[in-house]
C-alpha positions in Angstrom: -8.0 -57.4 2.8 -10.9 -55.0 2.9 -8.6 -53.7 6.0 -6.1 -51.7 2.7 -9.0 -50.0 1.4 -9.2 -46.1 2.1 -13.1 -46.7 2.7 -15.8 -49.4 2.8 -16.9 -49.4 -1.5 -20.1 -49.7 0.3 -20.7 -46.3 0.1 -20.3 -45.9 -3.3 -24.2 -47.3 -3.5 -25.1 -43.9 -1.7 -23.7 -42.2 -4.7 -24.0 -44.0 -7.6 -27.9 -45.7 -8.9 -26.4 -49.0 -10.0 -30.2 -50.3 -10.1 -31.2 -47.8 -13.2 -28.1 -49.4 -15.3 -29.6 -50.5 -18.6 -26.8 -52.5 -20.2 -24.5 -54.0 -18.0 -20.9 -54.8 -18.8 -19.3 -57.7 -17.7 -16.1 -56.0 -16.1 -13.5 -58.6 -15.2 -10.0 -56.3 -14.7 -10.1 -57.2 -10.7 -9.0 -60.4 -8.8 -11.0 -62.1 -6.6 -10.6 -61.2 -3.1 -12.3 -63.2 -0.3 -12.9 -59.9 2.1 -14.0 -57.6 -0.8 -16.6 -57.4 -2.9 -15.1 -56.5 -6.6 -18.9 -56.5 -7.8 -19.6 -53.0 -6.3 -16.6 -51.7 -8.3 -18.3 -53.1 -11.7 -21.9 -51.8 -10.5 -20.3 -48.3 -10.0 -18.4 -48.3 -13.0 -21.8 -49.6 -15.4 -23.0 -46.4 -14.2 -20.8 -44.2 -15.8 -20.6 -43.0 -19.6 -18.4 -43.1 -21.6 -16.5 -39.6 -20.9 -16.8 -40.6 -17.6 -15.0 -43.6 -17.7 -11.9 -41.7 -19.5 -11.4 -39.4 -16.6 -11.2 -42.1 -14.4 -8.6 -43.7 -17.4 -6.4 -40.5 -17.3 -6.9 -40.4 -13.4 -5.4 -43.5 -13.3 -2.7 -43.1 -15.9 -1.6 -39.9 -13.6 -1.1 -41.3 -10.6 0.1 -44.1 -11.5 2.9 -42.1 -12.8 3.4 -40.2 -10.1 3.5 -42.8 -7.6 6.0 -44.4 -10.0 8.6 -41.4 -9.8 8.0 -41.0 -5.8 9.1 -45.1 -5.5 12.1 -43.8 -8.1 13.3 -40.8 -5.9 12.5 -42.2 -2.5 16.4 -42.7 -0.7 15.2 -46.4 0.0 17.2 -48.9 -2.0 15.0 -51.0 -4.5 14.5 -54.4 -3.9 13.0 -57.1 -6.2 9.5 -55.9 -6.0 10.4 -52.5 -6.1 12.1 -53.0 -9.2 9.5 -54.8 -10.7 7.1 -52.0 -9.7 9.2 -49.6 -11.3 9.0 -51.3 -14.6 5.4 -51.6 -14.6 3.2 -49.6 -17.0 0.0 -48.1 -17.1 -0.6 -47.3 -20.9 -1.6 -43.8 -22.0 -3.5 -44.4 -24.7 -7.3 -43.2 -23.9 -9.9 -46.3 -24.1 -12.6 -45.7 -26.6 -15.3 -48.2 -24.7 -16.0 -50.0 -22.1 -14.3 -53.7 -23.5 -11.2 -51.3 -24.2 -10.9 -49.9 -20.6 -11.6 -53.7 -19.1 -8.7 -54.8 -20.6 -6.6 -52.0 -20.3 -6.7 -52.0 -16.7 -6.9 -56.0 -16.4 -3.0 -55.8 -18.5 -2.0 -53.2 -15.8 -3.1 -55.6 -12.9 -2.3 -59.1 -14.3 -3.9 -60.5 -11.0 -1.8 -58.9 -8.8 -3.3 -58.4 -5.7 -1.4 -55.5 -3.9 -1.9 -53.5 -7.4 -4.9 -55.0 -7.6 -5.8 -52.8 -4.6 -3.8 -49.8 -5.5 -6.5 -49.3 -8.6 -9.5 -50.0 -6.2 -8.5 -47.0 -3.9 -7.6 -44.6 -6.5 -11.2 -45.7 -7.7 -12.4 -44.9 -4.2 -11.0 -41.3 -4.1 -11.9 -41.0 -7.5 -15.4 -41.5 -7.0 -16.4 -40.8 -3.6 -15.3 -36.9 -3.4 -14.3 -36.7 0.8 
């Protein structure tokens, strides 16, 4: 699975002191994968404030919309899953903590795994500037 991701989340350790985090937040939004370690996702993300964390919720919201009209517009006719992608939203109401963003993003994914690894690599990009 680690194979979908746009780069190894690895690297996110070069960028990110996840040792320094005081208080650290049980995050819980990702499924468990057997090639892919979610943990460096929730390390990264105990790193950020608060602010930080809502530009990565808006980041999210964005895209998600966007990739939602491209998969609307494309020629290619819709099948079942493409129709159920179509119907899926990511709310755009801001999250005000840490619990609040958890669960936000845990109701977009509900365990699925393909979506599951949409959100990691708009995480990636999001955080590792290329």
């Amino acid at each position: 699975m680690s194979d979908y991701l746009i780069l190894d989340p690895e690297l996110l350790y070069r960028l990110y002191s996840h040792t320094a985090v005081d208080v650290y937040y049980s995050y819980t939004f990702l499924p468990e994968f057997t090639s892919i370690e979610v943990e460096i996702f929730y390390d990264i993300l105990n790193t950020l404030s608060l602010c930080e964390l809502q530009n990565i919720d808006r980041y999210l919201f964005k895209q998600w919309r966007l990739s939602k009209k491209q998969l609307v517009c494309s020629d290619v006719a819709l099948q079942d899953r493409g129709i159920q992608l179509t119907t899926l939203d990511y709310s755009s109401v801001i999250c005000d903590s840490k619990d609040s963003f958890n669960s936000k993003v845990k109701d977009f994914i509900r365990d699925d795994k393909p979506i599951a690894l949409y959100t990691m690599n708009k995480l990636l990009k999001f955080l590792y500037p290329c």
